[in-house]
Structure formats: C-alpha cells, structure tokens
C-alpha positions in Angstrom: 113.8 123.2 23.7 116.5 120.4 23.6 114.4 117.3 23.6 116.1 114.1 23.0 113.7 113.1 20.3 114.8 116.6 18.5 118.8 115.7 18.4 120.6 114.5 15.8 120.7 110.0 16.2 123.7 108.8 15.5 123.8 104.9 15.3 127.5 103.4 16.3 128.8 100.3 15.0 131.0 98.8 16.4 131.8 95.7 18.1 134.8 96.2 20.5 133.0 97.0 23.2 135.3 99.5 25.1 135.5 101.8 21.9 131.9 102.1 21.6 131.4 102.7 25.5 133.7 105.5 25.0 132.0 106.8 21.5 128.5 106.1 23.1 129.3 108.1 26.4 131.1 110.7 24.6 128.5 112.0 21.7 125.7 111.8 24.6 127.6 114.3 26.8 127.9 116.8 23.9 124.3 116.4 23.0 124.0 113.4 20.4 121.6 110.7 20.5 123.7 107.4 20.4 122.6 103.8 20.0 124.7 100.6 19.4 125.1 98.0 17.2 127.7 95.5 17.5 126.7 93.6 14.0 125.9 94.4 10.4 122.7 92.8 10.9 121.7 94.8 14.0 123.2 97.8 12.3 120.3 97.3 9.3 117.5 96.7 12.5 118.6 99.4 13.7 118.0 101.6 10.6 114.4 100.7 10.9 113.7 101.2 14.6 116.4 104.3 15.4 116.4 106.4 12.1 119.7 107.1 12.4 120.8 110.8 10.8 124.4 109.7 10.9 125.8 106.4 11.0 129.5 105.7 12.4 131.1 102.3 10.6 133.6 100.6 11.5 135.8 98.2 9.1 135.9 95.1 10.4 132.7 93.6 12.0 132.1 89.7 12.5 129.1 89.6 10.1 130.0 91.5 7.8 132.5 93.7 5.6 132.4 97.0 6.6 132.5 98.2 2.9 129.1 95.9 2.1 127.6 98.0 5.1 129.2 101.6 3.5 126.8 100.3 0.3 123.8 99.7 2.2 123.4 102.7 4.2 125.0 104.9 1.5 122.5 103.5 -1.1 119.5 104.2 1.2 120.2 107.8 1.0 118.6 109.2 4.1 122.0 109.1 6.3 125.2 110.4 6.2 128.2 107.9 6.4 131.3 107.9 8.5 134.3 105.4 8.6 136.0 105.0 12.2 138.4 102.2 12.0 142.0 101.6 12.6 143.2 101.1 9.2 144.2 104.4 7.9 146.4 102.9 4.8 145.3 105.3 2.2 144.1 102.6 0.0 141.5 102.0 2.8 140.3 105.4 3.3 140.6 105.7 -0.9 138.2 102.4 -1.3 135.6 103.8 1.6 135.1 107.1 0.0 134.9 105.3 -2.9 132.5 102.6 -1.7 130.1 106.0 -0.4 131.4 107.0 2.9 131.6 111.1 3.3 134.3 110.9 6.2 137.2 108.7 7.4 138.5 109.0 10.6 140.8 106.9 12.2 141.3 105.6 15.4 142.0 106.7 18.0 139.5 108.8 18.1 138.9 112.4 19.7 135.2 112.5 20.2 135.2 116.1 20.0 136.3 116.1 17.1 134.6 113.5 15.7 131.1 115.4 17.1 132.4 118.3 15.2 132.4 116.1 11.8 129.1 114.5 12.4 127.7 118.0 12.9 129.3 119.4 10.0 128.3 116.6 7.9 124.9 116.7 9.2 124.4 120.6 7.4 125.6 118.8 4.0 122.9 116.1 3.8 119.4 116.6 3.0 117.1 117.5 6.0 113.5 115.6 6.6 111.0 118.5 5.2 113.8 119.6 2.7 112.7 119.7 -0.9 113.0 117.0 -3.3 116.7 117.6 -5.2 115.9 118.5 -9.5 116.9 116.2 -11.6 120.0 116.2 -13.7 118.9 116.1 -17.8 120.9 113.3 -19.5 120.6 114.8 -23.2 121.7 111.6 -25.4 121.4 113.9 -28.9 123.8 116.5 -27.6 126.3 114.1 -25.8 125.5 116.5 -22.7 124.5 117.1 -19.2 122.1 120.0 -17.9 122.8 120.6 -14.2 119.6 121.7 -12.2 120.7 125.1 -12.3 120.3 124.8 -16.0 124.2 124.9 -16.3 125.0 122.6 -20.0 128.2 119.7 -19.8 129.7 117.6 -22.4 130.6 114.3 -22.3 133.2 112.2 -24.0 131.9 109.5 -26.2 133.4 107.0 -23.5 131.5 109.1 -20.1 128.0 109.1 -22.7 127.9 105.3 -22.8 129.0 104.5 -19.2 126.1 106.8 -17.9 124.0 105.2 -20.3 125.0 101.5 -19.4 124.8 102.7 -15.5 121.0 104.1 -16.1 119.7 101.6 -18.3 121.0 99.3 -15.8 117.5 100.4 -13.1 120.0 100.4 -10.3 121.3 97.1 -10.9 125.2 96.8 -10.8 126.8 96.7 -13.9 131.0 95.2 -13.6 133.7 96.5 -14.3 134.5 94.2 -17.2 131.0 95.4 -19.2 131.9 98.8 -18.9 135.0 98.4 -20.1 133.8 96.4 -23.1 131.3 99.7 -23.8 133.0 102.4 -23.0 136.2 101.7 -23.7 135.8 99.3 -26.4 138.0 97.2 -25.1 138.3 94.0 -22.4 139.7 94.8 -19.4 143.0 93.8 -17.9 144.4 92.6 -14.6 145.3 96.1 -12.7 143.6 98.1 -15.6 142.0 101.1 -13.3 140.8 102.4 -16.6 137.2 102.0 -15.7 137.7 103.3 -12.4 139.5 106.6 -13.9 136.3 106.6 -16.3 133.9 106.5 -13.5 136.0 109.1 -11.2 135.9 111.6 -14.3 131.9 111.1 -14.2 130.9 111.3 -11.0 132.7 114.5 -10.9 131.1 115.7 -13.8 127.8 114.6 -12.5 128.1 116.8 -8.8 129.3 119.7 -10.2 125.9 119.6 -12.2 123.7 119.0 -9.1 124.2 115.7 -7.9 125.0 114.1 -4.7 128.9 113.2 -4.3 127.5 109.2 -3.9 126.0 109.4 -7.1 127.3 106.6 -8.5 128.6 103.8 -5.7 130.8 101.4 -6.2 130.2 98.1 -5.8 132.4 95.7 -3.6 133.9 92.3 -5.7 131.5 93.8 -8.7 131.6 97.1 -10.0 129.0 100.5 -9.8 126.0 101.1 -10.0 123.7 104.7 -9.9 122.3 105.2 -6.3 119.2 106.9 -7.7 118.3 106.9 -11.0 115.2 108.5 -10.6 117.3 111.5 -10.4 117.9 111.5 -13.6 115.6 112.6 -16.8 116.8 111.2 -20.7 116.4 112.9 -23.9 116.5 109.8 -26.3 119.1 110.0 -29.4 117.3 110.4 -32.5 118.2 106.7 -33.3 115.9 105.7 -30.5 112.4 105.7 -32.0 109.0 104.8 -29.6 106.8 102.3 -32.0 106.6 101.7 -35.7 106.9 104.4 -38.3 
C-alpha cells in the first residue's frame, strides 16, 4: 500500500514563494510528502508537528542564516540535510558540508533529480526501528581509536587532545582559538585553517571507524563541537585516577 502517512516527508524551506510551489508540486507528483516553511522558526515547528525524514534548506532566509539552521537539524540527528540555494561558490557548498549538510544542490533545480538525491540519501540515514549505532572506544592509554567493528586507529598527539577537548566538552562548543592553544600548542592566527585541517583529519578518522560523517559539526562564528557524545566510550590514561589512593 502507498499511504501518504508511509512516504518519505520532506519539509521545504524556503521563502521565495514560486520556488517552493515548484519544489512542493514537484516531490508530491513523484510520491514525496512535502510541507512548507518559509522561516527558520516555522522550519523548527515544523520538526515537531511534520517529522520531516529529509529537510531541504535554503541559504538565505529572513530569520535566520541558513548555516545556523544546517546546525540545528544536523545536530538533532533524526533527518537528513540538503542545501538548495543559489550560491554555488565552492566556499559556500565547502562551509555547508562543513556546517553538516549531506548534499548541495544548486539552483535551478531539476526536481527529478533532486527526488533522486533525497531518496538516495534517505537509504544512508538511520531508519525509525533501526538499531542503535555501537559506540566508537576512545582508548586514552594507547593514543587510539577502536571502530565498532573492532578495527584499532592511532591518533597523533595533536587528534588525541582535540577529541578529548571536544568530549569533555558534553556537547558544548569549544572555539577554534582553545583548540588551537591544546592541540596545537600554539595561539591561533588570522587565516590559520590549522584547526580546521586538524578537525578534517579527525572526523575522517572517526567515520572510517564507525561514525556518522556529522560527527563533529562545526559551529557558525565559534568553532565545533561533537553531535553526540554518547557515542562515544573512554578508556581513562593511567594519569587519570577515580578517588584517593
């Protein structure tokens, strides 16, 4: 049976109103379930009330940056992320992949196409019912990652204590400017992309032992922070003693 209740909900937000008439109209007729938002702040009501499985964003909204709105639904975890904007400068799509978007696609846009993405994004993302992802083992002793298919990683010195500053953190954002001070040992610089070459090299290592690619998100105007630290299980350094001797 093809229910509308059993289709995939995408939520579209946008607020130019011919673009998401077109959109709206368009995923419908191949079988989506589409609803509109023409604000950030609807956008977030309408996480609530819709459950979206996909959410389209565009760039520039009149509440709101579209990268804050990236962050929110990308930290919530339960919905893929797409960027449909106009701005296809490569630092743009760079910063929304970055931010925690898993597509880009730029306007205009062929709504075939674009179906063919949600879908395909859709079969990437964790599915209601779907077991609980393992956790990643953050071995402090060792200076290593084990995967949750038991795989083992090393980490530099300079990975170790970013991870570390990132978890201990409790899903707080920690700046740039800390991170270089213990990581790197060193302040950071005007156009210094140190950290953010630090943090690339990390969240790499991190999926290709398990995690999600938004494992760590960045954080517009402030820096990163770990989407989901429950995810993750310590093994304290020896250093790190529980109570008095």
């Amino acid at each position: 049976m093809n229910k509308a209740s059993d289709r995939l909900k995408v939520l579209i937000v946008e607020d130019t109103a011919t673009v998401a008439a077109v959109l709206q109209v368009g995923l419908r007729q191949l079988g989506l379930d589409t609803e509109v938002a023409t604000t950030g702040a609807e956008a977030r009501a309408r996480q609530h009330s819709f459950r979206p499985d996909i959410v389209l964003i565009d760039l520039l909204l009149p509440d709101v940056h579209g990268f804050d709105l990236i962050q929110h639904f990308a930290g919530i975890g339960t919905c893929g992320v797409i960027v449909v904007t106009a701005n296809g400068e490569e630092a743009a799509r760079i910063a929304g992949l970055d931010t925690g978007a898993d597509d880009y696609v730029v306007k205009p846009v062929r709504v075939r196409e674009l179906a063919a993405r949600i879908r395909a994004l859709h079969r990437r993302i964790r599915r209601p019912g779907e077991a609980t992802p393992d956790v990643i083992t953050v071995d402090r002793t060792q200076r290593c990652l084990i995967g949750t298919s038991g795989n083992r990683g090393v980490l530099t010195e300079a990975e170790m204590a970013a991870l570390e500053t990132l978890l201990d953190a409790g899903g707080a954002s920690v700046s740039r400017e800390n991170l270089s001070q213990i990581a790197l040992k060193r302040p950071l610089h005007s156009e210094d992309r140190s950290v953010d070459q630090l943090v690339l090299k990390l969240r790499r290592k991190l999926t290709s032992h398990g995690a999600s690619e938004r494992v760590i998100l960045s954080v517009r105007r402030q820096g990163y922070m770990i989407a989901d630290g429950s995810l993750f299980r310590s093994i304290p350094a020896p250093s790190q003693k529980v109570g008095n001797d």
